[in-house]
C-alpha positions in Angstrom: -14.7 1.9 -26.8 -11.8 3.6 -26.0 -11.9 7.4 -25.3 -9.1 9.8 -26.9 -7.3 6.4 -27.2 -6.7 5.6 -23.9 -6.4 2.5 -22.2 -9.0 1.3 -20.0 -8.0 -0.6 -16.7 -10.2 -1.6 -14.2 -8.2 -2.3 -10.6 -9.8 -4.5 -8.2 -8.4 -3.3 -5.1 -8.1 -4.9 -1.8 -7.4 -1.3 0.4 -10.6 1.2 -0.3 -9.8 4.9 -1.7 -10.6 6.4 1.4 -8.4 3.9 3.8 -6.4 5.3 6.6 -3.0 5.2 4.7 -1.6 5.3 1.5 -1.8 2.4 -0.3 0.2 0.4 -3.9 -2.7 -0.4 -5.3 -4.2 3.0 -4.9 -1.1 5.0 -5.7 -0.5 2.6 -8.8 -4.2 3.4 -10.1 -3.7 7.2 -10.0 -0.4 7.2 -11.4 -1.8 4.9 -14.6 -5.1 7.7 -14.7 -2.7 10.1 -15.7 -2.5 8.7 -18.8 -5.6 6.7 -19.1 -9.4 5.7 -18.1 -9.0 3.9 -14.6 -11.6 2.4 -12.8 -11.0 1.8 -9.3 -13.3 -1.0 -7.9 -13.6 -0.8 -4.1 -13.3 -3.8 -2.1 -16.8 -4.7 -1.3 -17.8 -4.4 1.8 -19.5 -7.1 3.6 -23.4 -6.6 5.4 -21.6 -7.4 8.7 -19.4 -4.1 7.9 -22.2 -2.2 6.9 -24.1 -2.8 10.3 -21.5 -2.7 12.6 -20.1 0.6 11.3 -23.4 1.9 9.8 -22.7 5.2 11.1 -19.2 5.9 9.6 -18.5 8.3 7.0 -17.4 5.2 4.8 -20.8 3.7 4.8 -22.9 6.5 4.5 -21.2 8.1 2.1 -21.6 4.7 0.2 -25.0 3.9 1.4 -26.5 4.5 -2.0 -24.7 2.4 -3.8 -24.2 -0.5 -0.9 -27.9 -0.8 -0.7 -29.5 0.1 -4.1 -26.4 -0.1 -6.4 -27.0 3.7 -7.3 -24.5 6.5 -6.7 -21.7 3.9 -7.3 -19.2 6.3 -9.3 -17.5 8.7 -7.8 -14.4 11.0 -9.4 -11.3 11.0 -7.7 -9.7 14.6 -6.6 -7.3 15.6 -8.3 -7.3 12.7 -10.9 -10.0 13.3 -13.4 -9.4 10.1 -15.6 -9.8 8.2 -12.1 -13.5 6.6 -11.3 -13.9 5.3 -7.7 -17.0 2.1 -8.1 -18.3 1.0 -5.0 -20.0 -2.6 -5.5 -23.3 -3.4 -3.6 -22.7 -5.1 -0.4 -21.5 -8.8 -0.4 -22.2 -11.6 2.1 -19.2 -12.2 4.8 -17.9 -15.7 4.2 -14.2 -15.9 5.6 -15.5 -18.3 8.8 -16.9 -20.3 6.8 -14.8 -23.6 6.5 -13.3 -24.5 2.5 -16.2 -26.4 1.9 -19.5 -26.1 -0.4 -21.1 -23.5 1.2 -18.1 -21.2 1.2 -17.8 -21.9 -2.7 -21.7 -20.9 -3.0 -21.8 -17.9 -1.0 -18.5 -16.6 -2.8 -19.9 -17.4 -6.0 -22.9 -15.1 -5.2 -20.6 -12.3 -4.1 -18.7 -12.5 -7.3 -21.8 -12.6 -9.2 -22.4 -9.5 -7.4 -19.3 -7.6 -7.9 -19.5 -8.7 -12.0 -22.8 -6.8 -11.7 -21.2 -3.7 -10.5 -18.5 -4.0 -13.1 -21.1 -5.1 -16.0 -22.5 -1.6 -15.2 -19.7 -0.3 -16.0 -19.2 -1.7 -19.1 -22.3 -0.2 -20.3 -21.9 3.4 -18.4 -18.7 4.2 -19.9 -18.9 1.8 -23.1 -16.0 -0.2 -22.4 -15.4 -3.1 -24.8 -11.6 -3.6 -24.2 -10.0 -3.4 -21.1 -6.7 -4.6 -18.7 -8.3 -6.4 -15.7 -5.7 -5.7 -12.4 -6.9 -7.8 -9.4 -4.6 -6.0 -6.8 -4.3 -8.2 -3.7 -8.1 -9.5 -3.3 -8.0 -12.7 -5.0 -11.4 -13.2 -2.9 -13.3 -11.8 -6.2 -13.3 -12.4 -9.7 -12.1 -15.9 -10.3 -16.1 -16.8 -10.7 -16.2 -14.3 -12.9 -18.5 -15.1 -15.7 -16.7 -16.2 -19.9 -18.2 -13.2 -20.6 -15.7 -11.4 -18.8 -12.7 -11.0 -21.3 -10.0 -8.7 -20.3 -7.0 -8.4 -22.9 -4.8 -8.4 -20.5 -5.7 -10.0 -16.9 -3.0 -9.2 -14.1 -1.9 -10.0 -10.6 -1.0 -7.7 -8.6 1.0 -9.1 -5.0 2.1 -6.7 -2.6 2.6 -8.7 0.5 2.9 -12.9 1.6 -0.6 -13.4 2.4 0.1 -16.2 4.4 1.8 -14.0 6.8 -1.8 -12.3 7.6 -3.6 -14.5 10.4 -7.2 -13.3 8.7 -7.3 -13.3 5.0 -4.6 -16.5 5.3 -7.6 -18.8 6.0 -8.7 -18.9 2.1 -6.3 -16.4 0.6 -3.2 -18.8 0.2 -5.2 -21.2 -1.9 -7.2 -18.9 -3.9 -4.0 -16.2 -4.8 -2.5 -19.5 -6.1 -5.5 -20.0 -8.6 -5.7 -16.5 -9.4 -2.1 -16.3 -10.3 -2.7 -19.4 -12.1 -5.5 -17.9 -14.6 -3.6 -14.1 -15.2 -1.5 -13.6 -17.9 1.3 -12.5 -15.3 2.1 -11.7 -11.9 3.6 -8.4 -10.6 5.7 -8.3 -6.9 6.3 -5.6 -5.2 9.2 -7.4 -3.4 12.1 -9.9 -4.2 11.2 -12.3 -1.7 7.8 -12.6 -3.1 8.9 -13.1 -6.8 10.8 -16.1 -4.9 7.6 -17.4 -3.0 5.5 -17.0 -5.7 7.4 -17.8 -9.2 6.4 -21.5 -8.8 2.6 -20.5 -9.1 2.3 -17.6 -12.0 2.7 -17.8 -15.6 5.1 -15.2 -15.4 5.9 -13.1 -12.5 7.7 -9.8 -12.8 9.2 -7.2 -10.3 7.7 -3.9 -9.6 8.8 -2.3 -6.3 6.7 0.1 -3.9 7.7 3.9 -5.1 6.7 7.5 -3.8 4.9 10.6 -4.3 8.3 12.0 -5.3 6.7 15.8 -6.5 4.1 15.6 -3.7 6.7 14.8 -0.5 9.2 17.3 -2.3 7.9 20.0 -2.5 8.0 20.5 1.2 10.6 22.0 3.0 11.6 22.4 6.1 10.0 25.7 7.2 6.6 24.1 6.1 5.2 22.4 9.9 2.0 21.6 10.2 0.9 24.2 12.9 0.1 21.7 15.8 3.5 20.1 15.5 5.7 22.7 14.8 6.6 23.3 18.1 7.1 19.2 19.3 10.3 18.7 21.0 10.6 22.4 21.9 14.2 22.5 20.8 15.3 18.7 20.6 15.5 16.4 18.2 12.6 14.3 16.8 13.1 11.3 15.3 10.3 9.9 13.5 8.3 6.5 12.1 4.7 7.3 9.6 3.1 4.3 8.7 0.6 1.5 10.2 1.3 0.9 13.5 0.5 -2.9 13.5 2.6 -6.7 13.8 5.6 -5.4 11.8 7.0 -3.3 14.2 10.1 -4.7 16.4 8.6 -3.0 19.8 11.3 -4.6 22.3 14.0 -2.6 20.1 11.8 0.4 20.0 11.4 0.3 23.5 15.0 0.2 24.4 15.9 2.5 21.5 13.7 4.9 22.6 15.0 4.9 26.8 18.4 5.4 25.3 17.6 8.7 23.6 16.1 10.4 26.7 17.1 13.9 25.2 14.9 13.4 22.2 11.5 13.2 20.9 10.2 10.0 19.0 7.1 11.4 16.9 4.6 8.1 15.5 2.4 9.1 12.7 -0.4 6.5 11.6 -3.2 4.1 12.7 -2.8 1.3 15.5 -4.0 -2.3 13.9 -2.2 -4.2 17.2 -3.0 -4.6 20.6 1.5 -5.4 21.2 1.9 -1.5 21.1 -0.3 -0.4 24.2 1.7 -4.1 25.8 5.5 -2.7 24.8 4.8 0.2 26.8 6.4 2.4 24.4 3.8 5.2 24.3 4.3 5.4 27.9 7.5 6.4 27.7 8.1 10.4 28.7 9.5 11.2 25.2 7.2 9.6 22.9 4.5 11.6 20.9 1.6 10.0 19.0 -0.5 11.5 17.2 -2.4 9.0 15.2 -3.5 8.4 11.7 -3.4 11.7 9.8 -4.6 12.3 6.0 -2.2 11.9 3.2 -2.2 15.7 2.8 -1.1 16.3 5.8 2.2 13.2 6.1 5.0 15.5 4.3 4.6 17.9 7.0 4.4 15.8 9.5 7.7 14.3 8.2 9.4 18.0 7.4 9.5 18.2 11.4 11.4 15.0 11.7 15.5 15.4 12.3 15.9 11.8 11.6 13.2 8.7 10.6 13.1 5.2 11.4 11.9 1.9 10.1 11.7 -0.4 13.0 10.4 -3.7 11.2 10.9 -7.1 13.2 12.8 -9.3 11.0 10.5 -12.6 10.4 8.8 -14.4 7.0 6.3 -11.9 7.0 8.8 -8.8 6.9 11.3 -10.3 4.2 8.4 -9.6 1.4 8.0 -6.0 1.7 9.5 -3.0 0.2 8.1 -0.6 2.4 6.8 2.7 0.6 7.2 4.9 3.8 11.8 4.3 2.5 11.2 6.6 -0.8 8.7 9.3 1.0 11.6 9.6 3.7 14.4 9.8 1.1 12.4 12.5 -0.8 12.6 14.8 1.7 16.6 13.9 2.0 15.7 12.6 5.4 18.2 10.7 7.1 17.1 6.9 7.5 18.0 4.4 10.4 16.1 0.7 9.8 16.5 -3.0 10.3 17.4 -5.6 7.7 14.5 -6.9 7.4 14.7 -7.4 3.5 16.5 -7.6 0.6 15.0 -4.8 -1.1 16.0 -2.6 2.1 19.5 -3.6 1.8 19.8 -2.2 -2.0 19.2 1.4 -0.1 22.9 0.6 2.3 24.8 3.8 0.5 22.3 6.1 1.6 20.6 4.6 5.2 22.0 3.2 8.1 21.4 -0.3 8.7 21.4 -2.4 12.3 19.3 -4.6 13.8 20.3 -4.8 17.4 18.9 -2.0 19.7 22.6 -0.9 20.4 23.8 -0.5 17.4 20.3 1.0 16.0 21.0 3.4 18.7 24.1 4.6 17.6 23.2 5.1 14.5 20.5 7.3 15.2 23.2 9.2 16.5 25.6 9.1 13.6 22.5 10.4 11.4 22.0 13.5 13.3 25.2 14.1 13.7 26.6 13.7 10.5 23.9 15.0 8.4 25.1 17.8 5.9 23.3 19.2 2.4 25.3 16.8 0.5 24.0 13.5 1.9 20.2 15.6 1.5 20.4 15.6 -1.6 22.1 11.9 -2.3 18.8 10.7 -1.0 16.6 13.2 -2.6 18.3 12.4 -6.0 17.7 8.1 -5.0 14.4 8.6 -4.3 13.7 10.4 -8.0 14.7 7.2 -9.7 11.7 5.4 -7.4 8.5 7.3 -8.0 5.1 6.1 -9.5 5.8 7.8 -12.6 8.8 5.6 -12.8 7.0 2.7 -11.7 4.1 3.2 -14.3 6.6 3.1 -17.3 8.2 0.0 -16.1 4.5 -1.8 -15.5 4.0 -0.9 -19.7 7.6 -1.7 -20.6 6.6 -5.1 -18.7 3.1 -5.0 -21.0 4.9 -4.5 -24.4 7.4 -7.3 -23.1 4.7 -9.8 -22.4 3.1 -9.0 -25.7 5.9 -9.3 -27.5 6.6 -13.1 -26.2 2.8 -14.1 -26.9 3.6 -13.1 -30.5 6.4 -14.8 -30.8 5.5 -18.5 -29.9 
């Protein structure tokens, strides 16, 4: 049933709430709570996960519900309509070859996931729904008939054969999934490209930003123990993972050439290249490591200029990176490589190289010829690509979609 007529979605999400960054499939689910019953099923984790890190605030503030299937709701802060659901734990199958087994173990772990959203069902007395498997096509295509959504989406946000672990069974089984949804969403050009040949229908819904959240920061609001990093120089900036995507050879060169400056990194190593590069050995380089979402906008209010420093490879031409819209909505000035067509759309209001020398330079030109007017250019760009935004166009795209079905 429907409470005070308001949809209910359920999102299967591949990051968990409580991952070390921001994430689309979480930011997309709190944005659609404003207005509606969301339920945000956690990616299961598997037993391997739950031994090895047994100890972790992730697993034992699960441990309840990974063990007994009890304690499994939790409500989000700050989003009331929003209900975390934390499946029991599932058996780990990616080594296994594509054979038998791995379709019999998988079939159990959807059995135990429906379980966990069957609950559900009966908890909150759901009958009609919008099913939203958000990057983890490893669940739900075993799904029992029983299992009728009235809408059933897929949601891609990156090329998933581009990522060495989940490639091993993800290629094939995002293909089915997109197969058995009533449509696709991409979060990037490229990807409506790579993956129009396999969905229904595929539509185009970019990355966006916190727009009110970032904003509402300005400058004189540091975080105390950065406030005084540089000590009088200039800080140019990068937030986000710190993993394969980054161009370190240009980083490292970038960085020797701006000796009077500070280069601040803000988020969570996933790749052993960085510690290789050598780049946080450098004298002027600053890391300070993952840090809460609460914390990023200030953080980034102590940056002069910011930087997206993506190598430019098959892996990098499907993203639309959501750091470009938190940077531009603090009118931050932006230097990054063309790694993608959606980065190019953003030319009027960033700067744009790709070789070291010329990236260089245009750190320059961004410091140097930064002024209130250009601020607010980018703070005015970066209100046209907030969640809000991006929640309107996912119903326009529903009331589209519904409109066709009638029509044939």
């Amino acid at each position: 049933m429907k409470k005070n007529d308001r949809e209910n979605i359920i999102v299967l999400g591949l990051p968990r709430w409580d991952g070390r960054y921001s994430s689309t499939s979480l930011s997309l689910a709190q944005e659609l709570s404003k207005q509606n019953n969301v339920f945000y099923i956690d990616n299961p984790f598997t037993v391997k996960e739950v031994v090895t890190n047994f100890r972790s605030k992730q697993i034992r503030s699960r441990l309840m519900a990974l063990l007994y299937g009890s304690k499994k709701y939790k409500t989000a802060d700050g989003f009331p309509n929003l209900t975390y659901v934390t499946p029991r734990m599932v058996i780990p199958v990616n080594f296994i070859p594509v054979n038998r087994l791995y379709d019999f173990f998988s079939s159990l772990n959807d059995k135990l996931v429906y379980l966990c959203i069957n609950d559900l069902f009966k908890m909150y007395e759901i009958n009609d729904f919008i099913f939203i498997n958000s990057y983890n096509p490893f669940y739900s295509l075993k799904f029992p008939s029983s299992f009728r959504p009235s809408l059933r989406v897929y949601h891609c946000v990156d090329d998933i054969s581009e990522s060495k672990y989940v490639a091993r069974h993800g290629v094939r089984l995002e293909k089915r999934i997109m197969r058995v949804s009533d449509f696709t969403l991409a979060t990037s050009k490229e990807l409506v490209k790579l993956k129009t040949s396999h969905s229904k229908r595929i539509f185009y819904l970019p990355n966006a930003a916190n727009f009110k959240y970032f904003q509402k920061y300005s400058t004189d609001k540091k975080i105390e123990n950065v406030a005084n990093i540089g000590s009088g120089k200039s800080v140019i900036g990068y937030i986000g993972n710190i993993c394969h995507r980054l161009d370190y050879q240009l980083l490292f060169e970038v960085i020797k050439k701006h000796r009077d400056k500070v280069f601040l990194f803000v988020g969570p190593v996933s790749n052993a290249e960085v510690k290789e590069s050598g780049v946080f050995d450098l004298p002027n380089v600053i890391f300070v490591g993952s840090k809460p979402m609460k914390d990023l906008p200030k953080y980034l209010s102590r940056m002069d200029c910011t930087i997206i420093p993506f190598k430019r490879n098959k892996l990098t031409r499907s993203i639309y990176p959501l750091k470009i819209n938190e940077y531009l909505s603090m009118g931050k000035p932006v230097v990054s490589t063309v790694f993608s067509e959606d980065i190019h759309q953003f030319k009027e209001y960033i700067s744009l190289e790709n070789d070291s020398d010329r990236f260089s330079r245009a750190i320059s030109k961004e410091l140097n010829g930064d002024d209130n007017e250009k601020q607010e250019r980018r703070i005015k760009v970066a209100s046209t690509n907030t969640w809000e935004s991006r929640a309107e166009e996912f119903w326009n795209i529903v009331k589209k979609f519904k409109l066709e079905q009638a029509s044939q």
